[in-house]
KOLTIGU-796236 format. One record per residue: residue number from 1; residue in three letters; chain; z, y, x of N, C-alpha, C in turn. Coordinates in Angstrom, 3 decimals. Layout:
BEGIN
NUM,ala,A,Z,Y,X,Z,Y,X,Z,Y,X
...
//
This chain:
BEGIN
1,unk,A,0.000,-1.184,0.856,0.000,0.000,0.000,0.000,1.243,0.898
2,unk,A,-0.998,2.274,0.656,-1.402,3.379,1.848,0.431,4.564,1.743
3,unk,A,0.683,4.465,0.244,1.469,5.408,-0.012,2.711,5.443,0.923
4,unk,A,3.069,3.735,1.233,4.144,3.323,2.061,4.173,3.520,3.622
5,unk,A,2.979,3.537,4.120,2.800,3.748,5.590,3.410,5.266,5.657
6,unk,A,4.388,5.551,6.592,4.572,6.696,7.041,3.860,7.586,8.010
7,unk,A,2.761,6.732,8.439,2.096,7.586,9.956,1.632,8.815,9.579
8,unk,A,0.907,9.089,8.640,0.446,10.776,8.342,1.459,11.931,7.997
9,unk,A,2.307,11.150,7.313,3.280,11.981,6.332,3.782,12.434,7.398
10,unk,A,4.923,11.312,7.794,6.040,12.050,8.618,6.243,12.695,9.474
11,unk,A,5.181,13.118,10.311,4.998,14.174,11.564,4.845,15.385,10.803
12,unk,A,3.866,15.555,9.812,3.930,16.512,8.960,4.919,17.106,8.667
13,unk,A,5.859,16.340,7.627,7.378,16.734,7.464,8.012,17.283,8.450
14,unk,A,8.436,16.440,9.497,8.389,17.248,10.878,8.260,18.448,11.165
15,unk,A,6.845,18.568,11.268,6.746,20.036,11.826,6.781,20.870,10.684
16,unk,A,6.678,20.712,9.483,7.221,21.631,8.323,8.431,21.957,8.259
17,unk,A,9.589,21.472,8.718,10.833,21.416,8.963,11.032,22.568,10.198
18,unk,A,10.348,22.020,11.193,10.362,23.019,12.668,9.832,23.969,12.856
19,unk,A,9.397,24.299,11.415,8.629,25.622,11.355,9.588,26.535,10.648
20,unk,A,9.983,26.297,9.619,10.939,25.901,8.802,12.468,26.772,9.549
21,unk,A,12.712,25.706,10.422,13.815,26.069,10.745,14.132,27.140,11.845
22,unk,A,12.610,27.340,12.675,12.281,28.165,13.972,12.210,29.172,13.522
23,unk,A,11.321,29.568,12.307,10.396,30.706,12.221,11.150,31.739,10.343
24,unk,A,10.959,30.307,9.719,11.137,31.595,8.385,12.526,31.531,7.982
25,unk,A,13.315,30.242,8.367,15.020,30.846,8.153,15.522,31.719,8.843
26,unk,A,15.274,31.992,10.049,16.138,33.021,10.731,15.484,34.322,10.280
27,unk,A,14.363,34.825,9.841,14.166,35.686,9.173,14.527,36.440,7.802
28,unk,A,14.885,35.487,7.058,15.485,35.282,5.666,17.158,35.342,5.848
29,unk,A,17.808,34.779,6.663,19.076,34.618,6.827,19.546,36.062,6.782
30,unk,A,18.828,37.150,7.931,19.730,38.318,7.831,19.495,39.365,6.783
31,unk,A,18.677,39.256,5.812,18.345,39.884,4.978,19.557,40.002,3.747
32,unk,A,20.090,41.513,3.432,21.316,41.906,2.776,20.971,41.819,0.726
33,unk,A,21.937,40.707,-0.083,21.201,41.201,-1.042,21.306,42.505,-1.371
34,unk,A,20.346,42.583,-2.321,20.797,43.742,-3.071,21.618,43.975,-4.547
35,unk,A,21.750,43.155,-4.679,22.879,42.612,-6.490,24.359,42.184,-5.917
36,unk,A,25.110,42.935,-5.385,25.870,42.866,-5.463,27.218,42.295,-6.588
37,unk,A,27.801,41.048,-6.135,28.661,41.008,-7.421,29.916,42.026,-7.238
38,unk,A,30.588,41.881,-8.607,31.648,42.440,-8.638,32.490,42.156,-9.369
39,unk,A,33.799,42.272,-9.408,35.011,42.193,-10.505,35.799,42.659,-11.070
40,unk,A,34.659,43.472,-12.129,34.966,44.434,-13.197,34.941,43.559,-14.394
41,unk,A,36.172,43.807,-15.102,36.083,42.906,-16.183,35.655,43.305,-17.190
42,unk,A,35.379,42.254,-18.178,34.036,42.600,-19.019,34.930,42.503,-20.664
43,unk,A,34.430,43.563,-21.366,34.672,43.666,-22.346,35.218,42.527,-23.553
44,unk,A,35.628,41.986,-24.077,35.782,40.517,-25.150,34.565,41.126,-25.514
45,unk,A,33.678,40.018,-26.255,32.576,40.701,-27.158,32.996,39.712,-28.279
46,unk,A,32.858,40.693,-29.483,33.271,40.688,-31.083,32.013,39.634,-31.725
47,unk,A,32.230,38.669,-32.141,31.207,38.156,-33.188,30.877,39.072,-34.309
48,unk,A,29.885,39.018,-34.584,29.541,40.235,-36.058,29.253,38.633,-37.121
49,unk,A,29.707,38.524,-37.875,29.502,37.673,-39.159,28.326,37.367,-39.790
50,unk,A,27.779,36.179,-39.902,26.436,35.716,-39.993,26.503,35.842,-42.045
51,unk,A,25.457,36.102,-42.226,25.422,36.581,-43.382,23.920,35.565,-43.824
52,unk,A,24.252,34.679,-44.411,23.521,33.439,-45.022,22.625,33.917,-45.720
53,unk,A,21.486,33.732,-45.985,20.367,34.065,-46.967,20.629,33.456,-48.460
54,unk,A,21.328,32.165,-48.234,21.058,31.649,-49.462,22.671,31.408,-50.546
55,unk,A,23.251,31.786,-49.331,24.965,32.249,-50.198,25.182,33.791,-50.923
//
């Protein structure tokens, strides 16, 4: 079964990984978000009463 042989795949994976890990994480890593969380507490919010069409 071709799907089972690993010879093509896994070097691939490989160097997708070492690219991966060389090149676009350390670029991404120092980047600051911008959405800050915070812990302001949030209002209760009130249910408003469902009003049935057919009652």
């Amino acid at each position: 079964m071709p799907q089972l042989n690993p010879n093509p795949w896994f070097p691939i994976m490989i160097l997708s990984w070492l690219i991966f890990s060389t090149i676009i994480q350390p670029k991404l890593l120092p980047t600051t978000p911008s959405n800050h969380p915070h812990n302001k507490p949030f209002p209760p919010i009130k249910p408003t009463p469902w009003t049935w069409p057919w009652t």
